[in-house]
C-alpha positions as CSV (number, residue, x, y, z in Angstrom):
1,X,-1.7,-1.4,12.9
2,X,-2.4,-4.4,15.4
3,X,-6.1,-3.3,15.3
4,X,-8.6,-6.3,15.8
5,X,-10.7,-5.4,12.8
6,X,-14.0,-7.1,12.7
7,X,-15.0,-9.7,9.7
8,X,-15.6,-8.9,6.7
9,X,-18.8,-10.6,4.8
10,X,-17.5,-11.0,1.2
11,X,-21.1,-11.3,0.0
12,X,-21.6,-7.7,0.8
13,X,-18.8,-6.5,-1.2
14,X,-19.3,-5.4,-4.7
15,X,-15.8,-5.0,-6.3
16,X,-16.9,-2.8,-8.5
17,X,-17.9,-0.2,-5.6
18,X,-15.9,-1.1,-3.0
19,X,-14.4,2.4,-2.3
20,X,-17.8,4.0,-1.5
21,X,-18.9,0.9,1.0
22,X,-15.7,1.2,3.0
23,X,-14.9,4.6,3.6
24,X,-16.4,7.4,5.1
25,X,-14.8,10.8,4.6
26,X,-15.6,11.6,8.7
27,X,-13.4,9.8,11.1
28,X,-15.6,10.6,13.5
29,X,-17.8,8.1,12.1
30,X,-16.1,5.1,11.0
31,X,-16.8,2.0,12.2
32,X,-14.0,-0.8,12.4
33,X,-14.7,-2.2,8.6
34,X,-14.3,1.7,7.5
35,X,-11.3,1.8,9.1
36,X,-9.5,-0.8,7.8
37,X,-10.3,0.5,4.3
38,X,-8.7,3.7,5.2
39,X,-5.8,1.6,6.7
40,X,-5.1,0.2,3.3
41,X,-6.0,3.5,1.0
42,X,-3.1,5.5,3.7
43,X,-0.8,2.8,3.2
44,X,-1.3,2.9,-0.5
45,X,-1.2,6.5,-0.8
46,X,1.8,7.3,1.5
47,X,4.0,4.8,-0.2
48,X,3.3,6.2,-3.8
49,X,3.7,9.8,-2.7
50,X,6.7,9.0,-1.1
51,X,8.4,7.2,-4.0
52,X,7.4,9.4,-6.6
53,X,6.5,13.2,-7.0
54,X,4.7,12.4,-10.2
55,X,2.8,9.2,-11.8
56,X,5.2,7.1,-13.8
57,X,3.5,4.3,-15.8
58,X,5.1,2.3,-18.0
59,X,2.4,1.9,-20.4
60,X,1.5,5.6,-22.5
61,X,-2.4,5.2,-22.5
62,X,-5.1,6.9,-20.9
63,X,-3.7,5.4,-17.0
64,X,-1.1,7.6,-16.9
65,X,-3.6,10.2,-16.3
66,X,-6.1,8.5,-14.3
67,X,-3.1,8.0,-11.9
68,X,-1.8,11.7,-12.1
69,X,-5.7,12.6,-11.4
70,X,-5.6,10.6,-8.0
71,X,-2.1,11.9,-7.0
72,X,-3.6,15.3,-7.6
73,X,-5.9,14.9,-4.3
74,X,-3.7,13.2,-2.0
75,X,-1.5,16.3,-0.4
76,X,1.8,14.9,-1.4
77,X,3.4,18.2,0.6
78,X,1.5,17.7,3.7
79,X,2.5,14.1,4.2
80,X,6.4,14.9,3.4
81,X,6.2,17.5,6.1
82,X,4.7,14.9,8.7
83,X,7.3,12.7,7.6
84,X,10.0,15.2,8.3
85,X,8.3,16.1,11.6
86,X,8.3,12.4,13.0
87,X,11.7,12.2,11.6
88,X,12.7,15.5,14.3
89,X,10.3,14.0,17.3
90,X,9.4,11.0,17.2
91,X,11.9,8.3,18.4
92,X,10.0,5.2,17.3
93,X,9.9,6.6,13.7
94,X,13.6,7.5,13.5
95,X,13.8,3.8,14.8
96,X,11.7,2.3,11.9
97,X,13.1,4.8,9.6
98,X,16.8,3.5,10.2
99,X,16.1,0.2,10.6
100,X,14.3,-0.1,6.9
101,X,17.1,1.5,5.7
102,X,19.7,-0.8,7.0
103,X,21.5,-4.0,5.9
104,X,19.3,-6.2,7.6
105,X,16.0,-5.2,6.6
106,X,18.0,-4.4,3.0
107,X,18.9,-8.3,2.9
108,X,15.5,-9.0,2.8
109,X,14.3,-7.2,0.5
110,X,17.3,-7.9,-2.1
111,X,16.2,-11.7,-1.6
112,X,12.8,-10.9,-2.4
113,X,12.9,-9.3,-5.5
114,X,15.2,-12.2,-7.1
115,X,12.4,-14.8,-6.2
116,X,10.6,-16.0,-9.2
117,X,7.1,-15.1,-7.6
118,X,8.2,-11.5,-7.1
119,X,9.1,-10.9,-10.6
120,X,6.1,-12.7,-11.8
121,X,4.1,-10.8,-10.0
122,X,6.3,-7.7,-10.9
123,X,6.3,-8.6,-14.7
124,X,2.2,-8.7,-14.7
125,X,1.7,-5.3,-12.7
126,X,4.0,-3.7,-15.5
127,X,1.7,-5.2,-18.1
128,X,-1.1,-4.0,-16.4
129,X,0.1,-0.3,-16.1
130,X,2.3,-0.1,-12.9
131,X,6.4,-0.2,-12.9
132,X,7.1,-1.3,-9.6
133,X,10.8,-0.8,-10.6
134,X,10.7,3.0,-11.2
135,X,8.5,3.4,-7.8
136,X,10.8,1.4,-5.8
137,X,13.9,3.3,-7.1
138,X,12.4,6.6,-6.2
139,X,11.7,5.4,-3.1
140,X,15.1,4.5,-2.5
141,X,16.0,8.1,-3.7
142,X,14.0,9.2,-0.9
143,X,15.2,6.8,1.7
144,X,18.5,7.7,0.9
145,X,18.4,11.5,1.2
146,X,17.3,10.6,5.3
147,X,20.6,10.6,7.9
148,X,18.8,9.2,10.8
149,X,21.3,7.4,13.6
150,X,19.6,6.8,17.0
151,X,20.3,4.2,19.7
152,X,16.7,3.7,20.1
153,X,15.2,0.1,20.0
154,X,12.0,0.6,19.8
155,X,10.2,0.9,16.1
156,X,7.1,1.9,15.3
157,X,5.5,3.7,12.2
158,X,2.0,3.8,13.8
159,X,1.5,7.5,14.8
160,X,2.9,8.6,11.4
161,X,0.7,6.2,9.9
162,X,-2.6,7.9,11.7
163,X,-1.5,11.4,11.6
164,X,-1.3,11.2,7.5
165,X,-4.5,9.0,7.7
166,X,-6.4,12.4,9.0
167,X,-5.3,14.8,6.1
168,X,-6.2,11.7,3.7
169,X,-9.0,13.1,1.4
170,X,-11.1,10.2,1.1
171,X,-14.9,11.9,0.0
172,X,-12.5,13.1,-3.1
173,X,-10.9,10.1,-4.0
174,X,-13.9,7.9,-3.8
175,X,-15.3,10.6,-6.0
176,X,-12.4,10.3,-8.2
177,X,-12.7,6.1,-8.4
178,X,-16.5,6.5,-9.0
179,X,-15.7,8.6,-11.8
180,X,-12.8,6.7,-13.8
181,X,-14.7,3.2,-12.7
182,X,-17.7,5.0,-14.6
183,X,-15.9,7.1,-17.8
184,X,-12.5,5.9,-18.1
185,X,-12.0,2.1,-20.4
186,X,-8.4,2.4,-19.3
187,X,-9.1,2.6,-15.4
188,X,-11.7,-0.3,-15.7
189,X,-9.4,-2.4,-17.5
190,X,-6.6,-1.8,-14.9
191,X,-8.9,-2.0,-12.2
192,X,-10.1,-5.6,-13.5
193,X,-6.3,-6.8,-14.1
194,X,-5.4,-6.1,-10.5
195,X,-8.6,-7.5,-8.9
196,X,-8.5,-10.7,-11.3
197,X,-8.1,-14.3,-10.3
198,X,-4.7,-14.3,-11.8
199,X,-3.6,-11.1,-9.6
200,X,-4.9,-13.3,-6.5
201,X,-2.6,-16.6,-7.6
202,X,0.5,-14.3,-7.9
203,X,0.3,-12.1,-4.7
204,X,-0.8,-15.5,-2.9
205,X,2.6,-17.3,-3.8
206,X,4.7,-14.0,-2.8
207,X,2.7,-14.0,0.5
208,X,3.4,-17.4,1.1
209,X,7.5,-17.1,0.3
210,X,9.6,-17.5,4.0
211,X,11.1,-14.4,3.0
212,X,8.1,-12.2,2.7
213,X,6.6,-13.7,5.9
214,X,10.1,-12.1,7.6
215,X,9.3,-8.9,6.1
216,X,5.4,-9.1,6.8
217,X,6.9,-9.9,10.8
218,X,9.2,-7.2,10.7
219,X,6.4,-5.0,9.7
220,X,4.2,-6.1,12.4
221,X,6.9,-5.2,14.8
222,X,6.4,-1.2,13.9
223,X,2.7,-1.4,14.3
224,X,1.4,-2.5,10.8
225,X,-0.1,-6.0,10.5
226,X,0.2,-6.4,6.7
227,X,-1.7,-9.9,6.7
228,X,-4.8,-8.5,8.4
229,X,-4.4,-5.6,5.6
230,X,-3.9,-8.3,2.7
231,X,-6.9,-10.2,4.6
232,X,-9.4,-7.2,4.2
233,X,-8.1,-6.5,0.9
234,X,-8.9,-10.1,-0.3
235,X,-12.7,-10.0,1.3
236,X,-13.1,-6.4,-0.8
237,X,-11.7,-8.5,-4.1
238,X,-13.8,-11.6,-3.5
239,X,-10.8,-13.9,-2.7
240,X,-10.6,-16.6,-0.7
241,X,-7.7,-16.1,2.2
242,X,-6.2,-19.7,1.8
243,X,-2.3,-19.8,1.0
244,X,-0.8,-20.5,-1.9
245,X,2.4,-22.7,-2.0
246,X,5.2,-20.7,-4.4
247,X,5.5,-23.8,-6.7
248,X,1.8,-24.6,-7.0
């Protein structure tokens, strides 16, 4: 959210645990690392809540549940009604709101998703557990039931962004990760697919694509810098930040 978050040191991170070193369930004591961690759990959380009211994996196992068991402590209702709320008074959201759901921000994405890298990347989350297709289609769904038309031009998704950040459970879902990363084979095996080396060369080449970097900008323009996000989120993984040309 255009915050100047401080540097992470990557040798402090163990992946295994990063949850509990990163977050603090008191917002009154976080410190700028903390926050960033939250940053990236909110916009996580929101997104899936949003686009679905219950877990759909593509994969039967024991995931399906590990998933239903954290979309269990994130208030799914709460965050809906802040989302309504922002879409009644706040001029900058019903901006953002419109503008994601219009043709231009629409032509991006339906160039993205035909790249190669996107479907690669698309094709090995599946495998892994997570059908970005059924997510993204009920997020549509949602999007679509929204009539917003305003004249404003400025768009910003920031003070939705913090508001559902404070009624983000975080004591109870690092709980929750501590617990599947310590009883759950099916968690730990997901966890280790989307933290591998081979996650970090795939969401590397879609980061690098022109047309993500327009979305990324776009995003930056309503508040949320999505590179400094990806940026913490590599240091927490253990990857190195360089890019990674699409055809490499």
């Amino acid at each position: 959210m255009n915050t100047n978050f401080q540097e992470l040191n990557v040798c402090s991170v163990r992946r295994k645990t990063g949850f509990r070193q990163f977050v603090s369930s008191s917002p009154a004591k976080v410190n700028d690392k903390q926050l960033a961690k939250m940053k990236i759990l909110v916009l996580f959380t929101t997104l899936i809540c949003l686009a679905t009211s219950a877990p759909s994996i593509s994969n039967d196992t024991g995931l399906s549940n590990d998933i239903a068991d954290f979309l269990e402590i994130v208030p799914v209702e709460k965050i809906k009604k802040i989302a309504v709320q922002h879409l009644h008074d706040d001029p900058e959201f019903q901006a953002a709101v419109q503008y994601i759901k219009g043709p231009e921000f629409g032509d991006l994405l339906a160039e993205l998703i035909l790249q190669p890298e996107v479907i690669a990347l698309k094709n090995f989350l599946k495998d892994a557990g997570i059908d970005l297709d059924i997510y993204s289609a009920k997020l549509c769904s949602f999007l679509e039931g929204i009539n917003i038309q305003t004249d404003y031009k400025e768009r910003s998704l920031k003070k939705f962004i913090e508001e559902v950040r404070q009624i983000i459970p975080m004591a109870k879902l690092i709980e929750a990760y501590d617990n599947k990363m310590n009883t759950s084979p099916a968690f730990q095996e997901f966890y280790r697919k989307v933290t591998s080396e081979e996650a970090h060369q795939l969401i590397s080449k879609v980061r690098a694509l022109p047309v993500f970097k327009k979305i990324v900008a776009e995003f930056n323009v309503m508040g949320i810098d999505l590179d400094r996000i990806f940026s913490v989120a590599y240091s927490i993984f253990g990857w190195s930040d360089e890019t990674i040309p699409p055809n490499a």
